[in-house]
N, CA, C and O atoms as a GROMACS GRO file, in nm:
protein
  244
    1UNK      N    1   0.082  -0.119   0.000
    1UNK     CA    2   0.000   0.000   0.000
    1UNK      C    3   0.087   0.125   0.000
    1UNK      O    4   0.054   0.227  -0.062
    2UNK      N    5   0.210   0.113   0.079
    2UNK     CA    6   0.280   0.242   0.095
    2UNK      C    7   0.340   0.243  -0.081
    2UNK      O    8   0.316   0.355  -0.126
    3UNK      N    9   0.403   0.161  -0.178
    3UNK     CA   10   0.461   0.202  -0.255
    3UNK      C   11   0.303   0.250  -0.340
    3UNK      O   12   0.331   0.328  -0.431
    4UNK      N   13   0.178   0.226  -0.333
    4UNK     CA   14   0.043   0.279  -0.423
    4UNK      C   15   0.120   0.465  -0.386
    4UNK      O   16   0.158   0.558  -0.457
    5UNK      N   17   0.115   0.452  -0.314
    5UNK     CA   18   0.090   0.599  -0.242
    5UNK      C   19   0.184   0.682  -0.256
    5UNK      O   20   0.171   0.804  -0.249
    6UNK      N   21   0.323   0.601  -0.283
    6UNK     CA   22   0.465   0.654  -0.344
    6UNK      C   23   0.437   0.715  -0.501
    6UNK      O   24   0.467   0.828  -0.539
    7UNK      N   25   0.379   0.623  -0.570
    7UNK     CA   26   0.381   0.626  -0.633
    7UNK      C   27   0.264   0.748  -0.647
    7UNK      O   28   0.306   0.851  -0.699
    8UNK      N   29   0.177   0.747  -0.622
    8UNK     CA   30   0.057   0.844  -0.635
    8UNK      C   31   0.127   0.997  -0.618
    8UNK      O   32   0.103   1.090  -0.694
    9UNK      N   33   0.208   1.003  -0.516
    9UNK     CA   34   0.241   1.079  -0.462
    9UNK      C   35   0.360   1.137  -0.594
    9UNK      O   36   0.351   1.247  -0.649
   10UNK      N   37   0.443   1.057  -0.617
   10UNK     CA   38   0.570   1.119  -0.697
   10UNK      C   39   0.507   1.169  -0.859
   10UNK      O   40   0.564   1.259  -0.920
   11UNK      N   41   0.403   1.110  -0.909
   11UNK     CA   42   0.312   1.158  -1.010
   11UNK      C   43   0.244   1.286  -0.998
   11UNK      O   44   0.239   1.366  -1.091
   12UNK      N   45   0.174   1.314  -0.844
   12UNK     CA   46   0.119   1.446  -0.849
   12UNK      C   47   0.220   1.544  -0.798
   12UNK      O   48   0.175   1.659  -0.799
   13UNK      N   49   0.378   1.531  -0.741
   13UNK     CA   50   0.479   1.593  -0.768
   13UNK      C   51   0.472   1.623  -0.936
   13UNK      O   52   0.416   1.730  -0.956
   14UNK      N   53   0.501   1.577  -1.023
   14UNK     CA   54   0.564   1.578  -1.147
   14UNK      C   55   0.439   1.653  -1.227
   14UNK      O   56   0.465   1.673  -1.345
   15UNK      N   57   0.342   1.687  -1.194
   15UNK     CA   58   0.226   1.740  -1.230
   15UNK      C   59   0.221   1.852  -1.226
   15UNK      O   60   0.174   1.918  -1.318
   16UNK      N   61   0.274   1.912  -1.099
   16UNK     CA   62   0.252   2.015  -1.010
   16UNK      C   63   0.160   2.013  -0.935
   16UNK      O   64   0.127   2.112  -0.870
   17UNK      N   65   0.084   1.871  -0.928
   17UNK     CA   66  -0.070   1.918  -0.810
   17UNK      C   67  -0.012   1.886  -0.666
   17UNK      O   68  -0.085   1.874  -0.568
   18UNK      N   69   0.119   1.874  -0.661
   18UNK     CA   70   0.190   1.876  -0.474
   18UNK      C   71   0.291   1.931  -0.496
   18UNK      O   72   0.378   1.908  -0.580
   19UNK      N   73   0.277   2.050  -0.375
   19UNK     CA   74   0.427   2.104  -0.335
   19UNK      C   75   0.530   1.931  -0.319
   19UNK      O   76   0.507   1.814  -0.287
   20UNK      N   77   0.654   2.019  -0.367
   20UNK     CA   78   0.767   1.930  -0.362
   20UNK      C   79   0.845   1.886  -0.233
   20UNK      O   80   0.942   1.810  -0.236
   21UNK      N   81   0.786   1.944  -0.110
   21UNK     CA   82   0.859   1.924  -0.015
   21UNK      C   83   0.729   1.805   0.096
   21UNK      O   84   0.721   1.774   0.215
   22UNK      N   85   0.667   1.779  -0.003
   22UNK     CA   86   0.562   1.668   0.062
   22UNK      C   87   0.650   1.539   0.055
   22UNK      O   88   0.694   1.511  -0.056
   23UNK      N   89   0.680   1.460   0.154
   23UNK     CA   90   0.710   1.348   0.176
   23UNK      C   91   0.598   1.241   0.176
   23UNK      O   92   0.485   1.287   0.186
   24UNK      N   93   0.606   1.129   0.168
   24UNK     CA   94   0.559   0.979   0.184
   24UNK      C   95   0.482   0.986   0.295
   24UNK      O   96   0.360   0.967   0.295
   25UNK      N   97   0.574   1.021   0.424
   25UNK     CA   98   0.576   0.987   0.595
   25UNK      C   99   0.470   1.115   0.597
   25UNK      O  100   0.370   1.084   0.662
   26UNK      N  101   0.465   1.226   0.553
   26UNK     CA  102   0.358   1.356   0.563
   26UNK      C  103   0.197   1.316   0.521
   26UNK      O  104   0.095   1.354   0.578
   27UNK      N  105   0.209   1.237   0.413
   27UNK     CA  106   0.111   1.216   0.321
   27UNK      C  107   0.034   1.100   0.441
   27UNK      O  108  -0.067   1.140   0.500
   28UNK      N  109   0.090   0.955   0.471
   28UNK     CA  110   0.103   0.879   0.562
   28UNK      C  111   0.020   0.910   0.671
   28UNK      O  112  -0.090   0.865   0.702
   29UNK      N  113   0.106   1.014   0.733
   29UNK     CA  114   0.060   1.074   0.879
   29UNK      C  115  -0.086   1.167   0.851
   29UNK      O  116  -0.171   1.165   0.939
   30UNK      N  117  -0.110   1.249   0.725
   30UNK     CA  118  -0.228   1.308   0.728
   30UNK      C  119  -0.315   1.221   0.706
   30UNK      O  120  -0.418   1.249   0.767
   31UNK      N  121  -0.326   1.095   0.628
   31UNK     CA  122  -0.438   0.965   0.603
   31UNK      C  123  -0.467   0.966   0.780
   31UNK      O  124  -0.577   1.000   0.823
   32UNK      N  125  -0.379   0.933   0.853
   32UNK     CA  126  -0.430   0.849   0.976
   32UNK      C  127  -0.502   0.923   1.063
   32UNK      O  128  -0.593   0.887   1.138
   33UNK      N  129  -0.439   1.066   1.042
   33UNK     CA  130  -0.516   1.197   1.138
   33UNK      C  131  -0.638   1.202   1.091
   33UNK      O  132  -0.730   1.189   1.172
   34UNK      N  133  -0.672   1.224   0.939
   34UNK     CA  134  -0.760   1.228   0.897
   34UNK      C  135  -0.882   1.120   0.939
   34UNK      O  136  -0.979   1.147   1.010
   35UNK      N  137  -0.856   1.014   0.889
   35UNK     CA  138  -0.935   0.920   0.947
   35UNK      C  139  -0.989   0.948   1.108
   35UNK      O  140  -1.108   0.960   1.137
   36UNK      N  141  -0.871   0.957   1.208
   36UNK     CA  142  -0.954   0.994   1.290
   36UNK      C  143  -1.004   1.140   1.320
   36UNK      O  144  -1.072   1.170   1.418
   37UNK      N  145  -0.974   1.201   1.251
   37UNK     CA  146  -1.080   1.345   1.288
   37UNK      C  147  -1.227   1.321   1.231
   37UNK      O  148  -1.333   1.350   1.286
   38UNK      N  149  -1.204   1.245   1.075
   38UNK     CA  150  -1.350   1.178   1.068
   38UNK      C  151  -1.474   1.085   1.169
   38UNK      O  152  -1.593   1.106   1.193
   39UNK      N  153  -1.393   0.994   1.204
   39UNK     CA  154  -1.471   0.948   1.339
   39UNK      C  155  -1.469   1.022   1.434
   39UNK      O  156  -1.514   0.965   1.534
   40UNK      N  157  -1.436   1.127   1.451
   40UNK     CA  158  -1.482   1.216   1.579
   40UNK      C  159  -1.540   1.304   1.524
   40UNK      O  160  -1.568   1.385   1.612
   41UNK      N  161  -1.581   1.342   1.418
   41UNK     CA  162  -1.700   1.445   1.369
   41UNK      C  163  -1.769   1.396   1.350
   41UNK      O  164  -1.874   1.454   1.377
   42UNK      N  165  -1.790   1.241   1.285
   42UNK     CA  166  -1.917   1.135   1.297
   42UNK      C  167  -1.974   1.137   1.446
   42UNK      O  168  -2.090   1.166   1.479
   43UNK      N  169  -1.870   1.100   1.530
   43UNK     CA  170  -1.965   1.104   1.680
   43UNK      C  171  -2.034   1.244   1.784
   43UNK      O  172  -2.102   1.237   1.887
   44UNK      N  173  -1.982   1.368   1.707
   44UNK     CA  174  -2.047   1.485   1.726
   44UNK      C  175  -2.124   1.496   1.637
   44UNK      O  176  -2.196   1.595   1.650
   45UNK      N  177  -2.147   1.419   1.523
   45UNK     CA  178  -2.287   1.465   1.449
   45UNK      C  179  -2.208   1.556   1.380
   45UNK      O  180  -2.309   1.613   1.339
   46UNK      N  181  -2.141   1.605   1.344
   46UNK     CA  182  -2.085   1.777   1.313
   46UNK      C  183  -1.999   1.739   1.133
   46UNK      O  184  -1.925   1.640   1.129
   47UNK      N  185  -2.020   1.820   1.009
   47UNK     CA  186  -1.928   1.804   0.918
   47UNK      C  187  -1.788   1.822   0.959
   47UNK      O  188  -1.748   1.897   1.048
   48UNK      N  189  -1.706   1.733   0.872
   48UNK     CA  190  -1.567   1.740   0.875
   48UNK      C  191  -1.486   1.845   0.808
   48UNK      O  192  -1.470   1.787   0.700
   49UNK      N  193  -1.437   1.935   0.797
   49UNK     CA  194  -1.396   2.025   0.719
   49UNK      C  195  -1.226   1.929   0.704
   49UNK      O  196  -1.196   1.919   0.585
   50UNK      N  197  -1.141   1.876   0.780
   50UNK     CA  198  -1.052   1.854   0.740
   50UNK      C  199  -0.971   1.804   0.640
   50UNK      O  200  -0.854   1.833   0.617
   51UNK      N  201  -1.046   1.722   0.580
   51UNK     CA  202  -1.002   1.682   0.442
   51UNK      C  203  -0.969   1.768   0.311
   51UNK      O  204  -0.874   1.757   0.233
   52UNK      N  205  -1.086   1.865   0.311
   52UNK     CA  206  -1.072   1.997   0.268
   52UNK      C  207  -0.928   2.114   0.329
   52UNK      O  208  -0.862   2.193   0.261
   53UNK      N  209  -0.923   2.098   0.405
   53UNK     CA  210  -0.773   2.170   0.482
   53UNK      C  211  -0.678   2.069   0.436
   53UNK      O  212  -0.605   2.114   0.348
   54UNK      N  213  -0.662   1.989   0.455
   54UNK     CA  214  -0.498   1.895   0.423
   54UNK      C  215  -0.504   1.908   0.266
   54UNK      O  216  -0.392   1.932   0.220
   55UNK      N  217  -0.586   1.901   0.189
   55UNK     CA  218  -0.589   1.914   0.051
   55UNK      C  219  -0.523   2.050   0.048
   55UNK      O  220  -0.402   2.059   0.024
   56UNK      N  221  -0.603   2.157   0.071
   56UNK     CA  222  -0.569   2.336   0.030
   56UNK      C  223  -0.408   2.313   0.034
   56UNK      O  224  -0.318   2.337  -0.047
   57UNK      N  225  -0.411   2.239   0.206
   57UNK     CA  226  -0.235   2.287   0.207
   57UNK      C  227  -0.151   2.193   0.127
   57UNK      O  228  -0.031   2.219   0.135
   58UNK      N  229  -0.187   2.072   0.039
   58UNK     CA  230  -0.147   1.993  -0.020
   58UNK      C  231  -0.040   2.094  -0.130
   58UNK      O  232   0.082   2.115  -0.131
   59UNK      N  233  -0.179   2.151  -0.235
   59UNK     CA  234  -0.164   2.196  -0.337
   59UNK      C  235  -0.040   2.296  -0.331
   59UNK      O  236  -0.005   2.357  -0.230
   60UNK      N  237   0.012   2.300  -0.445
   60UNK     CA  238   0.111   2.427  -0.505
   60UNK      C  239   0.085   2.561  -0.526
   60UNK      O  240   0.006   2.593  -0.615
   61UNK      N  241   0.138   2.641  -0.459
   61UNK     CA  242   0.093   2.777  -0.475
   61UNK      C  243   0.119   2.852  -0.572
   61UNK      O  244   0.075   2.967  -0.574
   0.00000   0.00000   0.00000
């Protein structure tokens, strides 16, 4: 799964749809946060905005 994601990852480098200083271990670590900030806005009932934030800051300025 990690090389899917290498790979995903070094393609939307070469695109320009990710800043270049995004690592593997960054990308990695925002999936898992993410996930759980989702189950804790599921159990407040409340929308998630975060996915939307790790994306914005994904992108290339």
């Amino acid at each position: 799964m990690c090389r899917s994601f290498e790979t995903l990852l070094s393609q939307a480098k070469k695109a320009g749809a990710v800043r270049g200083d995004v690592e593997i271990a960054d990308v990695l670590d925002l999936v898992v946060g993410a996930a759980a900030a989702e189950r804790r806005a599921r159990l407040r009932g409340t929308p998630n905005q975060l996915i939307a934030i790790v994306l914005d800051g994904l992108r290339v300025r």
